[in-house]
C-alpha positions as CSV (number, residue, x, y, z in Angstrom):
1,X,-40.1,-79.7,-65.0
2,X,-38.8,-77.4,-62.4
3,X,-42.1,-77.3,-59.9
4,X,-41.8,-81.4,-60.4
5,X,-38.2,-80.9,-59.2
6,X,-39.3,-78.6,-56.0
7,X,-42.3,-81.5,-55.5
8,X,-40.0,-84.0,-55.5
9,X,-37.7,-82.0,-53.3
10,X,-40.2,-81.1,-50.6
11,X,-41.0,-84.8,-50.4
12,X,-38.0,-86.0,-49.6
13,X,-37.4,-83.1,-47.3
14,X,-40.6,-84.0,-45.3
15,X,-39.4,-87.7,-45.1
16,X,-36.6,-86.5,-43.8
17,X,-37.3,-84.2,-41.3
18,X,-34.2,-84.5,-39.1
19,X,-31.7,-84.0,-41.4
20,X,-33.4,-81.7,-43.0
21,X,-33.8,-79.3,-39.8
22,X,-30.4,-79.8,-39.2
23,X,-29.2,-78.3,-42.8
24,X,-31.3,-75.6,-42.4
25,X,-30.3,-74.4,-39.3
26,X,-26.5,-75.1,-40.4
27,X,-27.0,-72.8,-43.2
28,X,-29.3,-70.2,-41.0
29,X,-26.5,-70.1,-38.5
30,X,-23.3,-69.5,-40.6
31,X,-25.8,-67.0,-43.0
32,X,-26.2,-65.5,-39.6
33,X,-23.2,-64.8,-38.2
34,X,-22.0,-63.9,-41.7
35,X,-24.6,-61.2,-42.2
36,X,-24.2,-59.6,-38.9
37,X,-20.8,-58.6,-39.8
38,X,-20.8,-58.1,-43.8
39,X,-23.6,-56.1,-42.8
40,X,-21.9,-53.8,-40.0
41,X,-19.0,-53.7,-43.0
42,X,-21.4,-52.5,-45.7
43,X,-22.7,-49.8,-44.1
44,X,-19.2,-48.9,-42.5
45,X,-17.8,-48.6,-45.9
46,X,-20.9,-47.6,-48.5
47,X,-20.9,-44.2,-50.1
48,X,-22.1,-41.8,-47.6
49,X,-23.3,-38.8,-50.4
50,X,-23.1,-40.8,-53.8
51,X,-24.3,-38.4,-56.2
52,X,-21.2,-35.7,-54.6
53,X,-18.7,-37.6,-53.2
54,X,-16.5,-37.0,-55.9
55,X,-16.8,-33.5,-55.6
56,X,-16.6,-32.5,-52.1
57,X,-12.7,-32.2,-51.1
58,X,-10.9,-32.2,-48.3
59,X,-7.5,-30.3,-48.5
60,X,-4.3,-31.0,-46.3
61,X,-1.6,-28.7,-46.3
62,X,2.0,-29.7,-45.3
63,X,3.3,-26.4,-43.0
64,X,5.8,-28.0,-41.1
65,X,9.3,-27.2,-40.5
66,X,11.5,-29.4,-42.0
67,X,12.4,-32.7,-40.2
68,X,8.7,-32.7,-38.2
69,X,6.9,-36.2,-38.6
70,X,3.6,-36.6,-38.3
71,X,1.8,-39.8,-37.4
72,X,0.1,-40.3,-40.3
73,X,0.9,-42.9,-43.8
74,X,2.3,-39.4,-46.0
75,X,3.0,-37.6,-42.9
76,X,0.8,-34.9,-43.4
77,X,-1.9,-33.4,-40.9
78,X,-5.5,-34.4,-40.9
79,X,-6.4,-30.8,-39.8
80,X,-5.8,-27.5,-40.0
81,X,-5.2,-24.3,-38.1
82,X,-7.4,-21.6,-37.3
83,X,-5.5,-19.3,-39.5
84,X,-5.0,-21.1,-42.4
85,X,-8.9,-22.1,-42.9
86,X,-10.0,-18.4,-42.5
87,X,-7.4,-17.9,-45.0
88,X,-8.5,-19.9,-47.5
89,X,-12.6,-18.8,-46.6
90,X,-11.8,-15.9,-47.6
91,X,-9.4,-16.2,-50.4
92,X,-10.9,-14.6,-54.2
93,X,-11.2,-17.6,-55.7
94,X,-14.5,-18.8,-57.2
95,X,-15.6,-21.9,-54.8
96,X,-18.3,-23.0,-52.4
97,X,-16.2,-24.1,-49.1
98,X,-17.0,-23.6,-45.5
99,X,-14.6,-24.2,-42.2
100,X,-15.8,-26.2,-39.4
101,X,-14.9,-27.4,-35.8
102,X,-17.1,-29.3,-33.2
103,X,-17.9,-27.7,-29.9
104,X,-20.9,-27.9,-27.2
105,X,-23.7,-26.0,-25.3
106,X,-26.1,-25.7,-22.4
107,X,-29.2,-25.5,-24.5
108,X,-32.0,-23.5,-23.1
109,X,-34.8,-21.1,-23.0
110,X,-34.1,-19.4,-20.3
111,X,-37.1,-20.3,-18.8
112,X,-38.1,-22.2,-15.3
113,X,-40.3,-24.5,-17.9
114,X,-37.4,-26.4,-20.2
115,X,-34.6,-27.7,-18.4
116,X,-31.2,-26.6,-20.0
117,X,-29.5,-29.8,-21.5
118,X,-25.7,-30.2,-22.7
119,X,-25.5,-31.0,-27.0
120,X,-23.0,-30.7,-29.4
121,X,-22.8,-28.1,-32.0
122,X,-21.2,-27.2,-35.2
123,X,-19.5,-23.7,-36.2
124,X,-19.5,-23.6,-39.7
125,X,-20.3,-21.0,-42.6
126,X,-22.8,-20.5,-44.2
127,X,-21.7,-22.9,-47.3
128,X,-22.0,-25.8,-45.5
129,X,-25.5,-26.5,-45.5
130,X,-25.1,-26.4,-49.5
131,X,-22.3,-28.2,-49.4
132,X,-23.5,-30.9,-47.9
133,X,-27.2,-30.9,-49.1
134,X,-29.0,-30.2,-45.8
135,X,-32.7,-29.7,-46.5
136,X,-34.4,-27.2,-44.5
137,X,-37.7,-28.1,-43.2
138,X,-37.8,-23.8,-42.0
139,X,-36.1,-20.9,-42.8
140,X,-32.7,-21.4,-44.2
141,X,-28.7,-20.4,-43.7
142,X,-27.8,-17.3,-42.4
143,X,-26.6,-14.5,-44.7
144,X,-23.3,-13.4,-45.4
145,X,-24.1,-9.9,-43.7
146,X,-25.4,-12.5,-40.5
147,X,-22.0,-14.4,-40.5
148,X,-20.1,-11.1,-40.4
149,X,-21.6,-8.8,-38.8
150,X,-24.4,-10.0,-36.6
151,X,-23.0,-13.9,-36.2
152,X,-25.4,-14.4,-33.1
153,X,-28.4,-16.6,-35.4
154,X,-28.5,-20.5,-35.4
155,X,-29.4,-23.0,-37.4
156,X,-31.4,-26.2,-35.6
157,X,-32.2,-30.0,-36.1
158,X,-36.2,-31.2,-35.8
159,X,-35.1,-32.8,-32.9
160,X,-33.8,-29.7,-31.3
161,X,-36.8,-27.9,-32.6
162,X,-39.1,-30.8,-31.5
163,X,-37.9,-30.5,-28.2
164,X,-37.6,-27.2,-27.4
165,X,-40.7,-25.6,-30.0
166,X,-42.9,-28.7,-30.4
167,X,-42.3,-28.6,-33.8
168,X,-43.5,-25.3,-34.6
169,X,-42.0,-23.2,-36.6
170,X,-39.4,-21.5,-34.6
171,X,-37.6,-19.5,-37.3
172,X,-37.2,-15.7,-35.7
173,X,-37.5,-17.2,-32.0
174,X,-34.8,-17.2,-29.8
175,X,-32.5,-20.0,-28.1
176,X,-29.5,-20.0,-25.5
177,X,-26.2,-21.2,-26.0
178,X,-24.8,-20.9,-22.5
179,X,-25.8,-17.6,-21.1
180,X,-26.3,-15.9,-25.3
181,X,-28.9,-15.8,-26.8
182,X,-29.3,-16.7,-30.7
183,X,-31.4,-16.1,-32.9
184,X,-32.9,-18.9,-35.5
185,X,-32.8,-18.8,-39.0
186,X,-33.5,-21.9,-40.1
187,X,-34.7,-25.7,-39.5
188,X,-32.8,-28.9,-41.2
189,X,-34.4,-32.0,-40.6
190,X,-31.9,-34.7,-39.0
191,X,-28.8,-35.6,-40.2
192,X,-29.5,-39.4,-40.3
193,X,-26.0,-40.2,-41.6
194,X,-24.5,-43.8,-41.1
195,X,-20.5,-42.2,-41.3
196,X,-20.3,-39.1,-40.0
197,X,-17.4,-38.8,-42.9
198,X,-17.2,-34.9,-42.5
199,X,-15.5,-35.0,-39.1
200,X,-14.0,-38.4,-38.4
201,X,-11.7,-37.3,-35.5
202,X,-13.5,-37.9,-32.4
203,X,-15.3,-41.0,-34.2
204,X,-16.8,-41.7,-37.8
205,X,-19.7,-43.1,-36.6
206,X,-20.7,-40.8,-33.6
207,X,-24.4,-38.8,-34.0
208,X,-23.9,-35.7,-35.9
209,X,-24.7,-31.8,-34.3
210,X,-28.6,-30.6,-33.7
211,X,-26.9,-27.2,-33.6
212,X,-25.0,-24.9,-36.5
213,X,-23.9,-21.6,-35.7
214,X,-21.5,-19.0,-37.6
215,X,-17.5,-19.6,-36.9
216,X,-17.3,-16.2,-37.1
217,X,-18.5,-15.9,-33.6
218,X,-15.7,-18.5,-32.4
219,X,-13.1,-15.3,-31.5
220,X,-15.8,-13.3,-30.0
221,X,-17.0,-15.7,-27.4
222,X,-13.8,-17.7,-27.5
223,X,-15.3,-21.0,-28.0
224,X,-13.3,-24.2,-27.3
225,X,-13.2,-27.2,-29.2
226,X,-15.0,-30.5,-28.5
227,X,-13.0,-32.0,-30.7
228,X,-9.2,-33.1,-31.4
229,X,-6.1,-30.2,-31.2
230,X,-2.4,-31.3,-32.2
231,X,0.5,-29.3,-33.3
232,X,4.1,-29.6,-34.1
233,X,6.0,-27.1,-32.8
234,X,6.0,-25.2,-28.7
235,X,4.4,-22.2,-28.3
236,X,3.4,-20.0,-25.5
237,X,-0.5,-20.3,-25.2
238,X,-1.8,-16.6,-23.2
239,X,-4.9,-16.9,-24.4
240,X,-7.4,-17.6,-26.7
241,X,-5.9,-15.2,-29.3
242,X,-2.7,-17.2,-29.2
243,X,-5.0,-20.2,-30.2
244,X,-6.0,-18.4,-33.2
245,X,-2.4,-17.0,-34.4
246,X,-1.1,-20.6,-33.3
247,X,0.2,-23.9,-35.5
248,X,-2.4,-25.8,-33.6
249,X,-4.7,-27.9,-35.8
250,X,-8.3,-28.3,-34.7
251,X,-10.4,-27.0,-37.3
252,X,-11.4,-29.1,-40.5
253,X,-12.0,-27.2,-43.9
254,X,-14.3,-28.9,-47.3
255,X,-14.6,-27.1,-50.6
256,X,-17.1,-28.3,-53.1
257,X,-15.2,-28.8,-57.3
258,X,-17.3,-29.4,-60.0
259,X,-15.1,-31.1,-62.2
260,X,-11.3,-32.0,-62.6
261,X,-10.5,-28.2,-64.4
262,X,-11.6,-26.6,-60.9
263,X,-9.8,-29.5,-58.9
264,X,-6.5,-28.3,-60.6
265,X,-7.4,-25.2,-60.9
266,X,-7.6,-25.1,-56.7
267,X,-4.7,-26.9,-56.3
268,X,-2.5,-24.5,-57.7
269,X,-4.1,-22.0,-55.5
270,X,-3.0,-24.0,-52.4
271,X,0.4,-24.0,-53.5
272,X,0.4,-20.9,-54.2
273,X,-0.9,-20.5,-50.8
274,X,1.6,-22.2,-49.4
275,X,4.4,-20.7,-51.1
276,X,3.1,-16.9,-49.8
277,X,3.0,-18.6,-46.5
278,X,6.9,-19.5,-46.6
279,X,7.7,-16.3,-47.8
280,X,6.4,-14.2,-44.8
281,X,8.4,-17.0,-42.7
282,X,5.8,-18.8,-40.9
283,X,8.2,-22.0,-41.2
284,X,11.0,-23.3,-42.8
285,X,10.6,-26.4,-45.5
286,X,11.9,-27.0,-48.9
287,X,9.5,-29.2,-50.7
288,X,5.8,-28.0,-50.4
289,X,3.3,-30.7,-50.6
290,X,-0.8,-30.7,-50.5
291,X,-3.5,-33.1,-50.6
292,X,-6.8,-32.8,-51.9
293,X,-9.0,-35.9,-51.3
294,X,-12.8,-36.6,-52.2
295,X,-15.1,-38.3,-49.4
296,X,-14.6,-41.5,-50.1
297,X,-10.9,-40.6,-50.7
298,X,-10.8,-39.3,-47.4
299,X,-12.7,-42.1,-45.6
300,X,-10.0,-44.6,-47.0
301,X,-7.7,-42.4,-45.6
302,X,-8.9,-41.7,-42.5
303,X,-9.4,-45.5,-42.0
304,X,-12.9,-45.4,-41.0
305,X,-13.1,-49.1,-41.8
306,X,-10.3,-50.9,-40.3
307,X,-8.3,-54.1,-40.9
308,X,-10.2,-55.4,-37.9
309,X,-13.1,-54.6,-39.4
310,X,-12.4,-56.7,-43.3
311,X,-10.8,-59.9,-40.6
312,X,-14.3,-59.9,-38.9
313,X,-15.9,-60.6,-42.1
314,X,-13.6,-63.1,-43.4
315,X,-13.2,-64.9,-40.3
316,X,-17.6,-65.1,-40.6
317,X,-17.5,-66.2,-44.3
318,X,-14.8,-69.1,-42.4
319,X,-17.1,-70.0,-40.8
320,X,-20.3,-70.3,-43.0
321,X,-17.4,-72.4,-45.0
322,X,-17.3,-75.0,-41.4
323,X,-21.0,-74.9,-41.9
324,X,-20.8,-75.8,-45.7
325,X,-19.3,-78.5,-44.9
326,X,-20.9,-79.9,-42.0
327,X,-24.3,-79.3,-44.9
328,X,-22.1,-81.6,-47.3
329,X,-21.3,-84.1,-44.9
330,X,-25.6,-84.3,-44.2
331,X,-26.1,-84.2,-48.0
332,X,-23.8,-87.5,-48.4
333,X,-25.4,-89.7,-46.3
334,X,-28.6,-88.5,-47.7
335,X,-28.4,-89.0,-50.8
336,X,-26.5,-92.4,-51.2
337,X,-29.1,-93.6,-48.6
338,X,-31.9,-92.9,-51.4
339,X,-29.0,-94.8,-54.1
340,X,-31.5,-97.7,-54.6
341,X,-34.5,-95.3,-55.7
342,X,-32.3,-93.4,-57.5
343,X,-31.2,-97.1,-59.5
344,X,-34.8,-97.6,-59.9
345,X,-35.2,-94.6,-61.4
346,X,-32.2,-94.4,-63.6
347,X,-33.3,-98.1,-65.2
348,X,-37.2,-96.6,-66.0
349,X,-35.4,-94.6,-67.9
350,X,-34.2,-91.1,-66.6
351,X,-30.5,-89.7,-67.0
352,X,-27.6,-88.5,-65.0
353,X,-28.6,-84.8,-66.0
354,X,-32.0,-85.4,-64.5
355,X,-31.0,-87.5,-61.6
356,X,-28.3,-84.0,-60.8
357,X,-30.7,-81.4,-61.7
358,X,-33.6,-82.7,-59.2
359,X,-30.8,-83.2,-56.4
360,X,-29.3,-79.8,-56.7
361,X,-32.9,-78.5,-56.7
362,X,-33.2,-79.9,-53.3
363,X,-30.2,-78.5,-52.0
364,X,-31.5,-75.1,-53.6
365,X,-34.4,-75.2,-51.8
366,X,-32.6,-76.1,-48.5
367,X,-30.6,-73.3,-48.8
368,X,-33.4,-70.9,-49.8
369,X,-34.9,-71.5,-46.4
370,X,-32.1,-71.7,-44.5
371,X,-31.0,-68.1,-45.9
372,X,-34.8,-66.8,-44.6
373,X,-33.8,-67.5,-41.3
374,X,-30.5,-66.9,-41.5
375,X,-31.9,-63.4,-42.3
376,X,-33.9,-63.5,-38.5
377,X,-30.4,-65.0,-36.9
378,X,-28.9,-61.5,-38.7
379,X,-31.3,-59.6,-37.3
380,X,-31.1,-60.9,-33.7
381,X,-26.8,-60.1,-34.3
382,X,-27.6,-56.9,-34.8
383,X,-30.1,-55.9,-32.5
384,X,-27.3,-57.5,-29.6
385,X,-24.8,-55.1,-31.3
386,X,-26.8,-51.8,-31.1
387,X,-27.8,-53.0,-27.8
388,X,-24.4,-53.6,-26.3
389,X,-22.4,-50.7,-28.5
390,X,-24.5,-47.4,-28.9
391,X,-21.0,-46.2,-31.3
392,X,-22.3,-49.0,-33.6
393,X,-26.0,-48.3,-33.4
394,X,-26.2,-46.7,-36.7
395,X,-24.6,-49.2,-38.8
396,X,-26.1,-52.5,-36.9
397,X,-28.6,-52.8,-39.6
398,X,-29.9,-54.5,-43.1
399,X,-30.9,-52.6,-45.9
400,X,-32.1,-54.0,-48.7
401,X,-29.5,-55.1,-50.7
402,X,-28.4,-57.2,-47.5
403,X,-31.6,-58.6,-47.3
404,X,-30.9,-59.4,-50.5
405,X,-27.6,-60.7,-50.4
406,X,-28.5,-62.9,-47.2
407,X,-30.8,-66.0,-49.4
408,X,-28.3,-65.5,-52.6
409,X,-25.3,-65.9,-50.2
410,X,-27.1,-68.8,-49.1
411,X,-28.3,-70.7,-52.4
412,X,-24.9,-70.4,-53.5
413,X,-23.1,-72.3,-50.3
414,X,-25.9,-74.7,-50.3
415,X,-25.3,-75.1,-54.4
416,X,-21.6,-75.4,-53.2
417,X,-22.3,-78.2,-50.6
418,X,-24.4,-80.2,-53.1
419,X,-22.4,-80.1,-56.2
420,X,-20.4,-83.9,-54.9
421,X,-23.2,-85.3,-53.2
422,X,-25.7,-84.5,-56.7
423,X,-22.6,-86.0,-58.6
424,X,-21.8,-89.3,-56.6
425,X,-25.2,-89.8,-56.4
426,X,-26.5,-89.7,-60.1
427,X,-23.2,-91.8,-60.9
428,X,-25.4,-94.6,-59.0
429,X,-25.4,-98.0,-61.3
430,X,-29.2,-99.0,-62.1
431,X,-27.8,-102.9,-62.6
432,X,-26.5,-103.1,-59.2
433,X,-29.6,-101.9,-57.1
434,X,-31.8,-104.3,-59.8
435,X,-29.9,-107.5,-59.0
436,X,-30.2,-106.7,-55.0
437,X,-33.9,-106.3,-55.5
């Protein structure tokens, strides 16, 4: 009965061409535009690392003198100082976690033959990489006896290796950073990530590092931050040693719990922390107060997807709604201008439920196609949006459960449009179309 339905459907779409067209595109339009943005949305706000999110942490730490706001919801930093994250490295406590900051270099060979070229690097331990699950294509992280006592190794992207090694193997070759030379331990392949969730401060959805070297070696080469510095409180800067002994925050700090024993577990350690902290007189507050969020804990924090972001998408599905009805609207004047077939019909014999059904398969199949090209409309959305906004370039894009959402989103409004229109016209009297006749 159902393939009669879709016969009878694509007949009366065919001797209707016009209006037919014109419902289609409706629905391919407002599909469109809504799947550009839900789209943009979805990526902005899907699980960047699923299977750990709820195990990688990010702690805050409320050092502060009393009376100091910060400008955040809880008024607590988003970073920390240089001090307190080597502190908590190397505190005896049983946990992978790993510092960070984001800096930059003139990559080179120091050779006439590659041209030197400005990228942005990572100082991190040597945790991080587990942390984080970055595969190694060669080599792997440096060594604990490498991160403190002969900190000048590297770990590389494939693109920095494709560049610079022709994708060779370059572990045990050499690279400059500036005028030092590094040596390389190890290969990841590239961090294709659509939130760059470990490091939101200087944007969550900027391209990540192609360079990862010890921040160990951050005091022996004094190496500034590429990233954001803040602080509370005036203090006489002299040097680069007074950034390290200093309340500044710039550096961001992630520590990998198993389960919710450890969580606790490493929460009373940071209050303990903090407490030791207070004694030696570092600053003066009564109630000490910590935060320990997961990733997607931390994204909501951060904001990574805004307000503006959720308006976008409901001012779209606003609009697919003007399209629903201008769809409905079509679907009325269709239908009661078949009203006499359908009275012929409904006197040979058939019911409402089979008059409804058949309708609302046409409307189904309408908005079936309409959603397929609503799905190319999509498409052309987001190729303008990576064109025009290269920030943006990583989340202008459909995966599949998008380009699966785009036809259901669209069956259901065309289902939507064509419930009245299916009703009015299968409540058509057979007696009056037979006395016309």
């Amino acid at each position: 009965m159902l393939l009669h339905y879709i016969d009878l459907s694509w007949r009366s779409i065919k001797s209707t061409p016009i209006i037919s067209f014109l419902m289609v595109f409706a629905i391919a339009i407002g599909i469109g535009i809504t799947m550009t943005s839900l789209s943009v949305f979805h990526m902005m706000s899907m699980d960047p690392i699923p299977h750990k999110s709820s195990k990688i942490h990010y702690p805050q730490l409320q050092l502060m003198d009393e009376g100091n706001e910060w400008n955040s919801s809880d008024n607590m930093p988003r970073q920390l100082t240089y001090q307190d994250v080597t502190n908590l490295y190397n505190a005896d406590i049983d946990v992978l976690s790993s510092p960070s900051f984001r800096s930059g270099f003139s990559v080179h060979l120091n050779t006439p033959d590659v041209k030197p070229r400005m990228e942005p690097a990572r100082l991190v331990n040597r945790e991080f990489f587990d942390i984080f699950d970055r595969p190694f294509i060669y080599g792997q992280a440096w060594s604990r006896d490498a991160q403190d006592n002969k900190p000048y190794v590297a770990v590389i992207t494939k693109e920095i290796n494709d560049r610079f090694f022709n994708g060779e193997n370059s572990v045990g070759r050499e690279i400059f950073l500036d005028n030092k030379s590094y040596r390389i331990v190890g290969v990841t392949e590239n961090w294709d990530h659509h939130v760059k969730y470990y490091d939101v401060n200087n944007g969550a959805f900027n391209s990540s590092e192609s360079i990862y070297i010890p921040f160990t070696i951050a005091p022996l080469e004094e190496i500034g931050t590429w990233g954001n510095m803040n602080g509370w409180k005036q203090e006489a800067m002299r040097g680069y040693q007074d950034l390290l002994t200093s309340e500044k925050l710039w550096t961001q700090f992630w520590v990998l719990l198993e389960n919710e024993q450890q969580k606790e577990a490493y929460g009373q350690f940071l209050m303990a922390y903090m407490e030791d902290q207070k004694a030696r007189g570092r600053f003066q507050r009564e109630n000490l107060e910590y935060k320990l969020r997961n990733v997607n804990e931390w994204m909501e924090y951060t904001e990574v997807v805004s307000e503006d972001n959720r308006i976008l998408v409901a001012l779209s599905f606003m609009f697919l709604m003007v399209c629903v009805a201008n769809i409905l609207g079509l679907l009325l004047a269709k239908f009661l201008k078949r009203a006499p077939e359908v009275g012929v019909r409904r006197a040979l014999g058939a019911s409402k439920r089979q008059i409804f059904l058949q309708h609302i398969v046409e409307v189904s199949v309408i908005g079936v196609a309409g959603g397929l090209l609503g799905i190319v409309v999509a498409q052309l959305g987001l190729w303008g949006v990576r064109t025009t906004n290269n920030y943006y370039s990583a989340l202008a894009t459909m995966d599949w459960s998008m380009l699966l959402a785009a036809p259901t989103i669209s069956l259901l409004a065309s289902f939507i449009a064509g419930l009245y229109p299916a009703w009015l016209v299968c409540k058509t009297q057979p007696a009056i179309y037979l006395k016309s006749q």
